[in-house]
N, C-alpha and C positions, 0 to 999 in steps of 0.2 A: 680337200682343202688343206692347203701349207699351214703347219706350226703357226708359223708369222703371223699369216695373213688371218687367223685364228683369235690369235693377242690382239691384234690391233682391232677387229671387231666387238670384241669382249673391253677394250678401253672405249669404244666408242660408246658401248652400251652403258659404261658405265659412267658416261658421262650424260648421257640422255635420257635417262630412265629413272627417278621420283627416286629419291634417298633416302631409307637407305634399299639397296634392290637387292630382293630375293634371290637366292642361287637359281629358284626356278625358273624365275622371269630370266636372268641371262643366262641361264641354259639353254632357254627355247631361243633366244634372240642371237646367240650363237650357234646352235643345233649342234649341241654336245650333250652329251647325259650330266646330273650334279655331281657325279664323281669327277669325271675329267673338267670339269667347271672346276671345281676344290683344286685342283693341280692346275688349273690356269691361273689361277688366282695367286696363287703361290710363285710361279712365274714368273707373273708380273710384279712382285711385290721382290724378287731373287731380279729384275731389271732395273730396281730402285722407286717403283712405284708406291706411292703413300697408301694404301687400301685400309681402311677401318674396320669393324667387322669379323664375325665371323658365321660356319655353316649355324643354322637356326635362329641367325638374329638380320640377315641381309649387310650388305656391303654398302661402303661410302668412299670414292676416292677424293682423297683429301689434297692429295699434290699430283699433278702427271708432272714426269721427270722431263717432258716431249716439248710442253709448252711452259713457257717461265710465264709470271704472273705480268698481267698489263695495268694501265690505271687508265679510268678515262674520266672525263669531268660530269657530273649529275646528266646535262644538260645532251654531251654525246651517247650518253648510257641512253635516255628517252632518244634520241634518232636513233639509233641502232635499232632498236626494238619496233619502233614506226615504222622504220623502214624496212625490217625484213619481213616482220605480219603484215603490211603490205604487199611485200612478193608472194608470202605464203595465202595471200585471199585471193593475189590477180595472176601471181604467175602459172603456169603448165604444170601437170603434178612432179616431174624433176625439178623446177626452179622451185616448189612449195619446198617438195623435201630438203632442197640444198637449201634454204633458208632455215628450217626448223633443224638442220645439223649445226648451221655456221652458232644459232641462235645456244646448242647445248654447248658448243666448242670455245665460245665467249665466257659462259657461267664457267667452266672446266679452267679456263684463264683469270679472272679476274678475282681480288683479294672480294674475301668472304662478305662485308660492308656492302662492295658496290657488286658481289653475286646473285644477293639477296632484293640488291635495288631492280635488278636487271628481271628477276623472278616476280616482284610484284610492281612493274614500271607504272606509270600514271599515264602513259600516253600507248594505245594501243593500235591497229585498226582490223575494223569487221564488217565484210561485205557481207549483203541479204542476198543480193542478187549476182553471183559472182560470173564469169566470163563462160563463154559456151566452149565447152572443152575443145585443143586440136585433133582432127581427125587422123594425122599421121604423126610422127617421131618426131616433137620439135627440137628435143635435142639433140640426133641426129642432121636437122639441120641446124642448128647453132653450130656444131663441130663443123660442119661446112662450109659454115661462113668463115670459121677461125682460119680453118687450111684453103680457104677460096677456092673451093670445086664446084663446078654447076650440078643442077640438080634436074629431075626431071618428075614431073606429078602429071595424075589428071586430075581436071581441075572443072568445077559445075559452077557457073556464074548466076548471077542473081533473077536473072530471065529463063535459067534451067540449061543452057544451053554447055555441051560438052566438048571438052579439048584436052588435047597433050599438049605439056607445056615444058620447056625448057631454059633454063634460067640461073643468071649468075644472082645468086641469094648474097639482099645486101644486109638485112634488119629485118629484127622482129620487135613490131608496136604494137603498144592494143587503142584501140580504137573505139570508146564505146566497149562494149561487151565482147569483142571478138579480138583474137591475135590476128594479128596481118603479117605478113611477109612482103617486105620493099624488095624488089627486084629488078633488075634487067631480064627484058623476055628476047630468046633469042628469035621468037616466032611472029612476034609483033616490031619487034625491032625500036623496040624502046622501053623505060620505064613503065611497069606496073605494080599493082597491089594486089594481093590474095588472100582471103581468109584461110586461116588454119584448118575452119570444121568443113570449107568444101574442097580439099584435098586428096586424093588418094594414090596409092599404088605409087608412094616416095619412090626414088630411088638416085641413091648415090654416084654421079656419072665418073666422078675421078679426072675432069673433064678440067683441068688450073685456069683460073684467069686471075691468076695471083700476076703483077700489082695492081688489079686495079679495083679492089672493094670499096679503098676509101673515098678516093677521087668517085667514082661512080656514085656512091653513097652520099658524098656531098653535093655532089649538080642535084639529084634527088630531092634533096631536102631543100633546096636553092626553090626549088619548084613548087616544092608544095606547099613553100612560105609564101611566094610569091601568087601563087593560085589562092591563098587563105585571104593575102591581102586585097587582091583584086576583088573577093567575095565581098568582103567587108569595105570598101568602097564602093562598091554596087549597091550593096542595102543600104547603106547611109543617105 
């Protein structure tokens, strides 16, 4: 592991980790010994970083020089917070973790006042019953969708029955308990839907159908508003 790429892990940590934080705790969070911990620290503090602290009392950083301070009003502070522990209860364990980073990286930016608000918000959210995990990389296919490459799974449908399936990935929803993936199937030769947990053996084809995610993605959704409305005129 690079110098760099070292510091910037060690500022991550210490923006994530209960204040003020032990050398030990960001030793092991960086996998360095506390000595070379002690000279990173120093480091970053010789980069312009505000660090508190010192060996046997734990670390605080007070300023990152990386991020200038934001302000937001009471009111965005509670959505931010809403809304990211709800990606951290419903999303894939990358989307959790990428919430509970963006969530230290906010505290790490914001004047001490609304740092504090953000740390003990009044509005949070907590699932009992949280989503049945994906059985393959979803963010492996997220980055797929970004670069529009098709994808290829097998795939167990709800009657057991087995397929190869190949597909331009448009969206991931969850539905109820499960992530779905909206697709084009190139085997069906139309719009489908797939859960995450009966997926397997992903694989990335490299296969472009770049431009067409959004327009595809939009007839999709054209459809299955129009299918929700039809529903809801039939039971009425």
């Amino acid at each position: 592991m690079s110098r760099t790429v070292r510091l910037f892990q060690l500022m991550q940590a210490l923006r994530r980790l209960p204040s003020p934080a032990t050398a030990a705790a960001l030793a092991q969070e960086t996998g360095v010994s506390e000595r070379t911990l002690y000279r990173d620290i120093e480091a970053l503090r010789g980069l312009g970083a505000v660090i508190d602290g010192a060996a046997g009392y734990g670390y605080t950083l007070i300023e990152d020089p990386h991020m200038p301070p934001l302000s937001f009003t009471d009111d965005e502070i509670e959505a931010l917070v809403l809304g990211l522990s709800e990606v951290a209860a419903l999303g894939d364990p990358a989307l959790a973790e990428g919430a509970q980073s963006a969530l230290s990286k906010l505290r790490a930016r914001l004047p001490e006042r609304q740092a504090q608000q953000l740390r003990h918000a009044v509005l949070t959210a907590h699932r009992f019953d949280p989503p049945v995990p994906p059985a393959v990389d979803s963010r492996a296919i997220r980055q797929a969708m970004r670069t529009e490459v098709a994808i290829c799974f097998d795939y167990v449908d709800a009657a057991g029955q087995a397929t190869a399936r190949h597909v331009k990935p448009l969206s991931i929803v969850l539905f109820d308990r499960s992530h779905c993936l909206l697709a084009w199937c190139l085997l069906r030769k139309d719009f489908r839907m797939f859960r995450l947990d009966r997926m397997a053996a992903l694989e990335i084809t490299g296969d472009s159908f770049r431009p067409e995610r959004v327009p595809l993605l939009r007839s999709y959704l054209e459809r299955l508003r129009e299918e929700i409305a039809g529903n809801r005129d039939r039971a009425g």
